[in-house]
C-alpha positions as CSV (number, residue, x, y, z in Angstrom):
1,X,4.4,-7.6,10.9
2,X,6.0,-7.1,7.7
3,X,9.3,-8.3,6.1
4,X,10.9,-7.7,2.7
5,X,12.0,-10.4,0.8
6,X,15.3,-10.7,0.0
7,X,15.2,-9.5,-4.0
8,X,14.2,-5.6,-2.5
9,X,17.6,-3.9,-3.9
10,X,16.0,-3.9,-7.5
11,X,12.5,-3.2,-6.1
12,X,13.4,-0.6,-3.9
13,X,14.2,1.8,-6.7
14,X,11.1,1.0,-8.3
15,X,8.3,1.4,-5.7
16,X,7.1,5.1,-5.4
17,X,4.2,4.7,-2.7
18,X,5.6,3.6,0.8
19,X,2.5,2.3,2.5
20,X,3.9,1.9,5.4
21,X,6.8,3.3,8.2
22,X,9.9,1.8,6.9
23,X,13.1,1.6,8.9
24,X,16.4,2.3,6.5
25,X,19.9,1.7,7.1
26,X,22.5,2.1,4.5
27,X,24.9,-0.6,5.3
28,X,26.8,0.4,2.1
29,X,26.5,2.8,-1.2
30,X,24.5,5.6,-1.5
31,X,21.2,6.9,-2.6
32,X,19.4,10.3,-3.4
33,X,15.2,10.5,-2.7
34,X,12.9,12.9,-4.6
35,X,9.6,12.9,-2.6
36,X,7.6,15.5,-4.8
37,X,8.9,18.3,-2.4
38,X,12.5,17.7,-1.1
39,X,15.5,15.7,-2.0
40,X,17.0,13.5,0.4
41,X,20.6,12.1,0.1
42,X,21.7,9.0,2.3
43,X,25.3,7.2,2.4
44,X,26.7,4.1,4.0
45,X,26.3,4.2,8.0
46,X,23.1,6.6,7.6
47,X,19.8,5.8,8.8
48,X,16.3,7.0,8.3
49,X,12.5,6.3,8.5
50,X,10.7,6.7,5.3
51,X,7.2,7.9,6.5
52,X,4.0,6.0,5.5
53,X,1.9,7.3,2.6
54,X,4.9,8.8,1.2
55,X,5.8,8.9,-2.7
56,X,9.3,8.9,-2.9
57,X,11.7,8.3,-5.8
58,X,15.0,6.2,-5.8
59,X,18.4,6.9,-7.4
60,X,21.5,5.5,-6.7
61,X,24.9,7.0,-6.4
62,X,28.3,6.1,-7.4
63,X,29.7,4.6,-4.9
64,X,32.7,2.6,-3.9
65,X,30.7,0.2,-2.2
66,X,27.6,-2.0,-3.3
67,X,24.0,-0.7,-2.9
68,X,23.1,-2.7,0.3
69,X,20.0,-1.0,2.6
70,X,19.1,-3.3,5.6
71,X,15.1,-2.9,6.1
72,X,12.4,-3.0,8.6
73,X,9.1,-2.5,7.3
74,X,6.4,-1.1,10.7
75,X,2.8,-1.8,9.7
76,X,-0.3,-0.4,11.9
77,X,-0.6,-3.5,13.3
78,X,3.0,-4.3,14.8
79,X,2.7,-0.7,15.8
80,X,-0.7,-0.6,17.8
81,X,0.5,-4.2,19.5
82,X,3.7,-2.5,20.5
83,X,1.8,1.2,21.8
84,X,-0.7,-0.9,23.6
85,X,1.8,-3.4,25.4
86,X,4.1,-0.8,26.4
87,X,1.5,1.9,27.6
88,X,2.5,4.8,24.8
89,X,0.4,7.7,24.6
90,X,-0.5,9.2,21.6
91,X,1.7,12.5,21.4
92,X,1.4,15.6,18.4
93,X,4.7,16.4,16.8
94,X,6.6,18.9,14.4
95,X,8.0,16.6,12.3
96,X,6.9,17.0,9.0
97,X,9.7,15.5,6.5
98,X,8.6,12.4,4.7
99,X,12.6,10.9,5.2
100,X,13.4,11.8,8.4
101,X,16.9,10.9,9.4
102,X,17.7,9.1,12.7
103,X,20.6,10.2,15.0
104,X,23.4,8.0,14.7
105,X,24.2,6.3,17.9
106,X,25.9,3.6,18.9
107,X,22.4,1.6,20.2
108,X,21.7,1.6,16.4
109,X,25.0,0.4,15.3
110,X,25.5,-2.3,17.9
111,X,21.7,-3.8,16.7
112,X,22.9,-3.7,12.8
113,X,25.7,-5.4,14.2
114,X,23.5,-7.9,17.0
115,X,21.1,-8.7,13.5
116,X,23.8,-10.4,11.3
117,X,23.7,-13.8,12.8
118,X,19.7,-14.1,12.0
119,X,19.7,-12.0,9.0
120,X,18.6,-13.7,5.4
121,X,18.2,-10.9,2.9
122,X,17.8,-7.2,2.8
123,X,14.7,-7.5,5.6
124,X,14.6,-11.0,6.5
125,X,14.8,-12.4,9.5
126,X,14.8,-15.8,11.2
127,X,10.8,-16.3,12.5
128,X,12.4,-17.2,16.1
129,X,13.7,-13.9,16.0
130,X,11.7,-11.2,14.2
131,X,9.5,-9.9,16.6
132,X,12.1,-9.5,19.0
133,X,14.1,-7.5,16.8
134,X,11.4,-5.4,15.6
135,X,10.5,-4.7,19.1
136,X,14.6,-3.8,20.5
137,X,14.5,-1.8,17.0
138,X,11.4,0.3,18.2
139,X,12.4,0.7,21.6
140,X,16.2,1.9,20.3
141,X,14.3,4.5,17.8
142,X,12.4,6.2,21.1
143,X,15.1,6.2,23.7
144,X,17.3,7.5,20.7
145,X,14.4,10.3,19.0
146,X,11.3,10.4,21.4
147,X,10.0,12.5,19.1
148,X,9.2,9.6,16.5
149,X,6.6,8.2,18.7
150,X,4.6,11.5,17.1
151,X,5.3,10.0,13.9
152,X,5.0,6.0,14.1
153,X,1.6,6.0,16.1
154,X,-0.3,8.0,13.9
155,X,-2.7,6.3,12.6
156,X,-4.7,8.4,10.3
157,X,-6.1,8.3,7.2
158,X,-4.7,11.5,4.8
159,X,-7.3,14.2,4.5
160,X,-9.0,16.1,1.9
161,X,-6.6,18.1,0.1
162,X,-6.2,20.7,-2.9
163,X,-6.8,18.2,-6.1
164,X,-4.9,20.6,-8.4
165,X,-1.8,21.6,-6.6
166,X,-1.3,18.1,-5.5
167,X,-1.8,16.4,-8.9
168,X,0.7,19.7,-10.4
169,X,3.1,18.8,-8.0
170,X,3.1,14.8,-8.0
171,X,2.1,13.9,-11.9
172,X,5.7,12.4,-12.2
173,X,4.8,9.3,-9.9
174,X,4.3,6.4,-11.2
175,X,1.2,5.2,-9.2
176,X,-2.2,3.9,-9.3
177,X,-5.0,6.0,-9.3
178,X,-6.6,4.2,-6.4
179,X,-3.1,6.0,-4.5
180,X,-3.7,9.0,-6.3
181,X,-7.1,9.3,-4.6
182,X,-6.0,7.7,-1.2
183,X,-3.6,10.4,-0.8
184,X,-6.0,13.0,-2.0
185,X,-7.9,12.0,1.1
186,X,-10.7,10.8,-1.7
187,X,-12.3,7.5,-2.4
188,X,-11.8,6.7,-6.2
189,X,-15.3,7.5,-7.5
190,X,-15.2,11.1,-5.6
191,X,-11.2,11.2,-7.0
192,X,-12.5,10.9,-10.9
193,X,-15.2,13.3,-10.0
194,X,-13.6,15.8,-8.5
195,X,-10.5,15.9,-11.0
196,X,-13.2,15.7,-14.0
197,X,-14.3,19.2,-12.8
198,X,-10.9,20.4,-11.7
199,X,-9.5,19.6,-15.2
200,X,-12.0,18.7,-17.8
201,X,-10.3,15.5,-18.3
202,X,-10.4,11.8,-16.5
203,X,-7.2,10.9,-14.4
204,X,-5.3,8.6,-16.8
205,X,-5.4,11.1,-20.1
206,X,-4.7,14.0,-18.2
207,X,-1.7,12.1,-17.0
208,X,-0.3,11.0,-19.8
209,X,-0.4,14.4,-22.0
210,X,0.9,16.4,-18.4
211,X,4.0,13.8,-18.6
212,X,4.5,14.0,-22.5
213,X,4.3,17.9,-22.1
214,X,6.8,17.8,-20.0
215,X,8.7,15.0,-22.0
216,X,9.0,17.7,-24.9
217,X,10.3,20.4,-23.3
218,X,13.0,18.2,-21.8
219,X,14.3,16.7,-25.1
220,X,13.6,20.2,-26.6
221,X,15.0,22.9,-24.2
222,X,17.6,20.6,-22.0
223,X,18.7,18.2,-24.9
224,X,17.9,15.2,-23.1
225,X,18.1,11.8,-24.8
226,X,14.5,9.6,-24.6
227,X,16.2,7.3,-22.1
228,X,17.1,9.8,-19.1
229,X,13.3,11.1,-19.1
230,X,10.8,8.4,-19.3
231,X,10.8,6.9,-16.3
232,X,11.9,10.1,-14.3
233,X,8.3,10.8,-16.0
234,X,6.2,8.1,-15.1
235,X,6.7,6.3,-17.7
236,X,7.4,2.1,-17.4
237,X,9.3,1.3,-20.3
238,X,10.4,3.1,-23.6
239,X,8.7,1.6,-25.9
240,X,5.5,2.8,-24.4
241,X,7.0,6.1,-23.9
242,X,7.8,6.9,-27.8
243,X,4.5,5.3,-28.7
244,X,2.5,8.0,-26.4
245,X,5.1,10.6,-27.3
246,X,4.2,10.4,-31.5
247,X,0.7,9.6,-30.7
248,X,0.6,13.4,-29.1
249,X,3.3,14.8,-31.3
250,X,3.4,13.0,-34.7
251,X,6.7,12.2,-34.3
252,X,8.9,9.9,-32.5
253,X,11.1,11.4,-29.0
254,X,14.2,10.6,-31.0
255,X,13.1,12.2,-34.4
256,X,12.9,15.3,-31.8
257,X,16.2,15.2,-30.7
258,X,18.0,13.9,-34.1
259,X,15.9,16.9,-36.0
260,X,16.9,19.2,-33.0
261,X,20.8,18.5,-33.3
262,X,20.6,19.1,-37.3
263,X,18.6,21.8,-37.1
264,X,16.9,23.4,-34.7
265,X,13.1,24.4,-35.0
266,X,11.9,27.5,-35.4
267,X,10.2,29.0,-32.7
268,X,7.0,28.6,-34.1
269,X,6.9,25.2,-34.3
270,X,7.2,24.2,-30.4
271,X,3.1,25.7,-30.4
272,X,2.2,24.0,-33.2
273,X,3.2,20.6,-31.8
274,X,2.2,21.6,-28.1
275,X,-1.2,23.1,-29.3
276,X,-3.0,19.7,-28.4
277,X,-2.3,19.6,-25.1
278,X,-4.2,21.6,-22.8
């Protein structure tokens, strides 16, 4: 099965494709979830399973605590050893969220607690130990929420889906193309084809000028500065994003905002800068 290594505090708030069912309790601080749909908000003593094939992102809270999530990470695996040992039929359920929160109980706080002793990082556990703990944890889950079984042994691929209201909906993300296309229910050949036709453009370009549109009318319309937008738009590092940003624009994101403070533009000029994007 799998474990997280012990550096996942950082990570967690980076990754944005969970490719597998993920266990999370909030031993301390607090943390809001965007998923493309919904936003999620979990504080210390909540608990939750972050469905598989979910793209989800992180932001932390203030908090009077330390950020500190304890982890169990379920792959197909694990899960199809554990169905078949235990003689689990495969059940249809309603629950649709991709965070869905787990009733507290008492059986979940006294296995936080029963974990410490064997516990080596956020999701690390001693070897003599793991499996038995991921097992207790899965059997705790049912007896707790039956209804997760509907959840945790599904094992199916996603399907074919709308290409355009997905991609609309999810151009934020900062993913692969490879997940773009798994999630579109679309091997990566069919993925470029079909989004060629959909928007007379290939994945990656199309990305870029959606986010940078985007970008402009944030630093434009809400006054937000360069540094609380590029990442919420995809973007890795700054740098990169100001490059793009007077690549498309022919001027840098904080010329925009310095030029906006002084004086604003006239409302002709938004259309002449936007008039390259489709």
């Amino acid at each position: 099965m799998k474990t997280i290594v012990d550096d996942t505090r950082p990570n967690i708030l980076k990754e944005q494709f969970v490719p597998d069912h993920v266990f999370i309790y909030l031993a301390g601080g607090a943390i809001r979830v965007f998923d493309g749909n919904k936003t999620y908000t979990f504080k210390a003593g909540n608990a939750c399973i972050a469905r598989k094939n979910t793209l989800a992102k992180y932001e932390l809270l203030d908090s009077k605590n330390a950020f500190e999530p304890i982890l169990f990470c379920f792959d197909e695996p694990f899960l199809q050893y554990f169905q078949k040992k235990n003689n689990l039929e495969q059940v249809d359920g309603i629950l649709k969220e991709s965070f869905i929160r787990v009733k507290q109980s008492e059986w979940i706080v006294s296995f936080i607690q029963s974990i410490k002793p064997y516990y080596k990082g956020v999701m690390q556990l001693e070897d003599a130990f793991e499996d038995v703990k991921y097992e207790e944890l899965l059997l705790i889950l049912l007896k707790n929420q039956p209804e997760l079984a509907a959840v945790l042994f599904e094992y199916r691929k996603p399907g074919k889906i709308d290409l355009e209201e997905f991609m609309n909906r999810n151009y934020k993300f900062n993913v692969s193309i490879e997940r773009f296309a798994f999630l579109t229910g679309r091997s990566v050949s069919a993925f470029k084809r079909d989004f060629k036709q959909q928007f007379n453009d290939t994945p990656n370009r199309w990305l870029v000028k959606r986010r940078l549109r985007e970008a402009y009318f944030l630093l434009k319309k809400n006054n937000k500065k360069p540094s609380e937008v590029y990442l919420d738009l995809g973007f890795e590092t700054l740098s990169h994003f100001s490059y793009a940003f007077k690549r498309q624009f022919g001027l840098t994101p904080t010329a925009l905002t310095s030029r906006e403070a002084e004086a604003p533009l006239t409302p002709s000029s938004p259309n002449k800068l936007l008039k390259k994007l489709p």
